[in-house]
N, C-alpha and C positions, 0 to 999 in steps of 0.2 A: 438544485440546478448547478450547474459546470462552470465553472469561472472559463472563459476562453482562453484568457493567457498563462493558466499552466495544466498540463497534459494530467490525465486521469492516471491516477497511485494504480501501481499492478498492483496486480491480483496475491501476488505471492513472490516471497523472498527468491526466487527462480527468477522470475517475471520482473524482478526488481533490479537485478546485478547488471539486466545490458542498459536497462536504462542509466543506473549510476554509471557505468564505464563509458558511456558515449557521452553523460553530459560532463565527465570529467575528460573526456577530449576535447572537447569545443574548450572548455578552461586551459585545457596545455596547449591547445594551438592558438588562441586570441592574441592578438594585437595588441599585447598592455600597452606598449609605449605610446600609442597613439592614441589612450583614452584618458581623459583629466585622472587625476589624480583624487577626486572624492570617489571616484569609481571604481580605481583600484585602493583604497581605502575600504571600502564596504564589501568590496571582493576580501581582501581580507580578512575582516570580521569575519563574513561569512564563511570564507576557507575554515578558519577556526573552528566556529562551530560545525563545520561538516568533518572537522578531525576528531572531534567530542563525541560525535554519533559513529563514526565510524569505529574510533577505540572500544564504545561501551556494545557494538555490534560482533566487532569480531569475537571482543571475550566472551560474550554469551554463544555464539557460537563455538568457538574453540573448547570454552566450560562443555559446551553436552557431547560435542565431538570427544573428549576425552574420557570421559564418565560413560561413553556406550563405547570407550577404546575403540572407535572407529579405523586407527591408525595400523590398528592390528589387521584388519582387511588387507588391508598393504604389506603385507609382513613386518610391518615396525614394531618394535619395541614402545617405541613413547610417542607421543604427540610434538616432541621437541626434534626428534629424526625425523618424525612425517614431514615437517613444517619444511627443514630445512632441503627435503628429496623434493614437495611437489610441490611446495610453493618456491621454491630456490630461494630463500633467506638463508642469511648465516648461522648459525647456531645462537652467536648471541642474540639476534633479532630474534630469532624461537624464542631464547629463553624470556626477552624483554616480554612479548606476544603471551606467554604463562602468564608471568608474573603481572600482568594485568588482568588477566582470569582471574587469577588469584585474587587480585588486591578489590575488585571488582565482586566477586561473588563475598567478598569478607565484609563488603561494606555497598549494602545495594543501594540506598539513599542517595550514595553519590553517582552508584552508576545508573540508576536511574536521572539524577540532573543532566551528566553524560548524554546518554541516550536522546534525552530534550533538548540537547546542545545549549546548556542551562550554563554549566560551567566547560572551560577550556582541562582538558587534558592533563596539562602542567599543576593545574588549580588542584582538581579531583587529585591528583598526588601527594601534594601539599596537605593539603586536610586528612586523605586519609591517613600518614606520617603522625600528620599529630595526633590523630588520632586512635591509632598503634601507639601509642604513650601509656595510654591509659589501659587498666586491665579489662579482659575480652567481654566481661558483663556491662560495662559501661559504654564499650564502642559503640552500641547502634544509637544510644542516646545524643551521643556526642555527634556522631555522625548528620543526626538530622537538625542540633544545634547548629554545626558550623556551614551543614547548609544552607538554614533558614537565614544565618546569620551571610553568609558570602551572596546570598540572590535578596537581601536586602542594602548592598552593598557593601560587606566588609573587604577591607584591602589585605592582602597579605602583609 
């Protein structure tokens, strides 16, 4: 059965993009100042977590987008000139948009928390830093340490 107060998950990550874009216009157009402030509290929690999801969405997209060289349909050289030709980001923002593929495919534990909007962004950074300390055979274990340990509450 259909809960009434929130609308049925499309069907496909197609199907999915106008919905996220519309309801992240009702959010840029809303009236914050005019709502208490537990309200825009909880909006931003939740902001957070829809940055967490959305970080751990684009890398995996960008990750397969680069690996079938999509960019090269375009006549581009890399995934970091696609970015910045048809998405209009700067270069650095390309490169940041990699480097989260990156750090995200190197350490799926967290980008799966990501993805669950489990941990914030900033966090999933943090841990996996430290966890680039240690050498490559120990990462995943650490990996699922410092998550068990950060969604049980650990504090940075």
């Amino acid at each position: 059965m259909h809960d009434l107060t929130t609308p049925p998950a499309p069907a496909s990550p197609a199907g999915a993009m106008p919905a996220v874009l519309a309801g992240l216009g009702v959010l840029a157009g809303a009236d914050w100042a005019g709502m208490p402030s537990a309200v825009q509290a909880q909006a931003l929690v939740d902001m957070e977590r829809a940055q967490s999801v959305l970080t751990a969405a684009r890398s995996r997209v960008l990750s397969a987008f680069s690996a079938q060289r999509g960019f090269e349909d375009d006549g581009q050289g890399s995934a970091r000139t696609w970015l910045a030709w048809q998405a209009r980001i700067t270069r650095p923002a390309a490169n940041a948009a990699l480097a989260w593929a990156r750090r995200l495919a190197d350490h799926p534990a967290l980008a799966d928390a990501l993805a669950g909007g489990e941990r914030s962004a900033s966090w999933a950074r943090q841990l996996a830093d430290w966890s680039d300390l240690l050498p490559a055979d120990a990462r995943a274990d650490a990996d699922a340490i410092l998550a068990a340990a950060a969604a049980a509450g650990l504090d940075l």
